[in-house]
C-alpha positions in Angstrom: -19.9 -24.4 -32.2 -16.0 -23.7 -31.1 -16.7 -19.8 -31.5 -19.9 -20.2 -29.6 -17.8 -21.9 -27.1 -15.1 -19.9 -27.1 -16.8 -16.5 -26.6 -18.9 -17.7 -24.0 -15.2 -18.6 -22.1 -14.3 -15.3 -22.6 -17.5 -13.4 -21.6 -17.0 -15.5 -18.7 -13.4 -14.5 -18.1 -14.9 -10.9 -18.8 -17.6 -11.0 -16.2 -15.4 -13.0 -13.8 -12.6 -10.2 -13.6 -15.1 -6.8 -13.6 -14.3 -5.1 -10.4 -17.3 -5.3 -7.7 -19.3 -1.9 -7.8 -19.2 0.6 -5.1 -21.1 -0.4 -2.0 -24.2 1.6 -2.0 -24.7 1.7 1.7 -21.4 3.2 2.3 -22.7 5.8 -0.4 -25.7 6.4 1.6 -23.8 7.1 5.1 -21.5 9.4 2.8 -25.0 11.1 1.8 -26.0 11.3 5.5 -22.5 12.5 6.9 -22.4 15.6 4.1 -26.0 16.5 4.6 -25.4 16.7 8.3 -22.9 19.7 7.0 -25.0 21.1 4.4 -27.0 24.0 6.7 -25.2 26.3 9.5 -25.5 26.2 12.1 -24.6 22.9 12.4 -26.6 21.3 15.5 -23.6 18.8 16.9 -25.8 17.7 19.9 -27.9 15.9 16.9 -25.0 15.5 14.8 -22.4 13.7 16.8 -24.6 10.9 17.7 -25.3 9.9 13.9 -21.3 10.8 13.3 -20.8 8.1 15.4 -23.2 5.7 14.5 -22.4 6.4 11.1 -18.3 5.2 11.8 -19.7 2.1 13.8 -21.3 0.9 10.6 -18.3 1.7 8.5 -16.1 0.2 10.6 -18.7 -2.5 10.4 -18.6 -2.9 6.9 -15.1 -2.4 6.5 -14.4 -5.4 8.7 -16.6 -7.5 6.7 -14.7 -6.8 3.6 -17.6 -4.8 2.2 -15.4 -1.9 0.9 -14.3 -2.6 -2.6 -13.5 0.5 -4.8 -12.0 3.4 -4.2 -15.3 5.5 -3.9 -16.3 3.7 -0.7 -12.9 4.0 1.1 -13.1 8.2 0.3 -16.4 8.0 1.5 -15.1 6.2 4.5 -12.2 8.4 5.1 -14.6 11.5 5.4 -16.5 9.4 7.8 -13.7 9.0 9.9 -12.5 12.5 9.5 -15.1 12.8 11.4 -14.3 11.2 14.3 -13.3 11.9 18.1 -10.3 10.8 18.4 -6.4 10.9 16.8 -6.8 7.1 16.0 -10.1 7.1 14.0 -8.3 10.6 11.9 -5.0 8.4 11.6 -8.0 5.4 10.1 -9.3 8.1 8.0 -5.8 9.3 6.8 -5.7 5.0 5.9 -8.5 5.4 3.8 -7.8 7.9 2.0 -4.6 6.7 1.1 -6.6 2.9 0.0 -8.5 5.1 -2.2 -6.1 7.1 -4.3 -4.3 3.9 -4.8 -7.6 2.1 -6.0 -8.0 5.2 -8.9 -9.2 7.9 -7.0 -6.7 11.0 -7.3 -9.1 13.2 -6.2 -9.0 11.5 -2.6 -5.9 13.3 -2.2 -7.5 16.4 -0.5 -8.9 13.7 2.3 -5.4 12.3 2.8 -4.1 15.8 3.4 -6.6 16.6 5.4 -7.0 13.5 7.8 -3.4 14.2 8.3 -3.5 17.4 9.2 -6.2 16.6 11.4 -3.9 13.5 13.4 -1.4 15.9 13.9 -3.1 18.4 15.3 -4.8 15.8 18.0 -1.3 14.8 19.1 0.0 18.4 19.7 1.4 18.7 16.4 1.0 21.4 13.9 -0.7 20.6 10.4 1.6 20.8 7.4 -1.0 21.7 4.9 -3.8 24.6 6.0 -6.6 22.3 6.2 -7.9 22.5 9.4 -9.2 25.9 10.9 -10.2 25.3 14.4 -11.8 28.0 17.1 -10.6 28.7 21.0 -14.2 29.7 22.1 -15.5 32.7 20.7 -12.3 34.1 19.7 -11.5 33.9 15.9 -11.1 31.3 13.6 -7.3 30.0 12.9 -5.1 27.9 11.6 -2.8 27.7 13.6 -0.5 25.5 14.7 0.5 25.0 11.4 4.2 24.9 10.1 4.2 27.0 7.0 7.5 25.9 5.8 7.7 22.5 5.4 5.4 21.4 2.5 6.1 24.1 -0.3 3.0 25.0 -2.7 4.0 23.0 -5.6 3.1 19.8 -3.6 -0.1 21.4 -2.1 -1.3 22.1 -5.4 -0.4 18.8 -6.3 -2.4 17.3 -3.7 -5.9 19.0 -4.4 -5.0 21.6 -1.0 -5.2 25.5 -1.8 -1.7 27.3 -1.9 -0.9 29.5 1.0 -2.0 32.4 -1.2 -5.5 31.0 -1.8 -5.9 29.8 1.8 -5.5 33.1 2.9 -8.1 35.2 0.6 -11.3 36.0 2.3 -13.5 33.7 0.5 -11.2 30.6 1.1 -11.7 31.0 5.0 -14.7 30.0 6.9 -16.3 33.2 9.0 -14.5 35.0 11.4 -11.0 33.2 10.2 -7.8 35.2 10.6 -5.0 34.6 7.9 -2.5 35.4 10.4 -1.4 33.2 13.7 -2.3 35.8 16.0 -4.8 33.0 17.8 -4.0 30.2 20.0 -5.2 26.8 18.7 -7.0 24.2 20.9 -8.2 20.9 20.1 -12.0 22.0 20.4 -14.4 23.0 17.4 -12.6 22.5 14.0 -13.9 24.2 10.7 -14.2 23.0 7.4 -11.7 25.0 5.2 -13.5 25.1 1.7 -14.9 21.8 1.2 -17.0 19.5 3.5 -15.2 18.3 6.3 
């Protein structure tokens, strides 16, 4: 009877402590925010209306507490990488960093990336190479982007290709240039090698 006793206390203490799961509607916007990138051309006159209906909802949820693990705040950084403005990329940057400290190393590309994204909204230049952005129909670039400051060991570190690899055809969305010879505006950024 005191065994029986006993192990239900501890299956208790067991259940009691397991972490909640991952929110399965943040999944779902996830879903819905990659799919929207899946096919080029990408149609943003449909797309940016469901981009920002899908960061009202995670905004939403992550007010109410809804975001537990570290799978729904990546999922919620990419939502927010996706965003307008340098505050909802700074968010994103947030989340990303919630993640990796919540067991999700891998949400280290995000982080870099959300950064490089905020600094690039305020007039700064991105430290990593993650963000390729287009001035009309000229080529694709990089640029502004200072080079020097974060050396490749910490890029690799990070999940974010080496300057090397970010400058070999197939790393670079169409029509990039691996040099700075283009002007960078705020308008049209470009995924570099993973869903943005």
């Amino acid at each position: 009877m005191r065994k029986t006793i006993l192990g239900a206390i501890c299956l208790g203490l067991v259940v009691a402590a397991a972490p909640p799961p991952s929110n399965a509607e943040m999944a779902g916007i996830f879903d819905a925010d990659q799919g929207d990138r899946a096919h080029r051309p990408i149609d943003w006159a449909k797309v940016d209306p469901r981009d920002r209906a899908r960061r009202t909802r995670t905004q939403a949820l992550l007010a109410a507490g809804a975001l537990h693990t570290g799978k729904d705040f990546e999922h919620a950084a990419f939502v927010f990488q996706h965003g307008q403005s340098s505050g909802d990329f700074l968010l994103a940057h947030t989340l990303a960093m919630v993640a990796m400290s919540r067991g999700r190393p891998d949400a280290s590309w995000i982080a870099a990336a959300t950064l490089d994204r905020y600094l690039q909204t305020i007039g700064q230049k991105q430290i990593y190479g993650t963000q390729y952005r287009r001035e009309g129909r000229s080529a694709v670039t990089q640029d502004p982007y200072d080079r020097a400051l974060i050396p490749d060991v910490l890029r690799t570190q990070l999940g974010v290709p080496t300057m090397a690899e970010q400058a070999l055809p197939e790393n670079m969305p169409a029509g990039a240039q691996p040099s700075s010879a283009v002007p960078a505006s705020p308008s049209s950024p470009v995924a570099a090698g993973r869903s943005k």
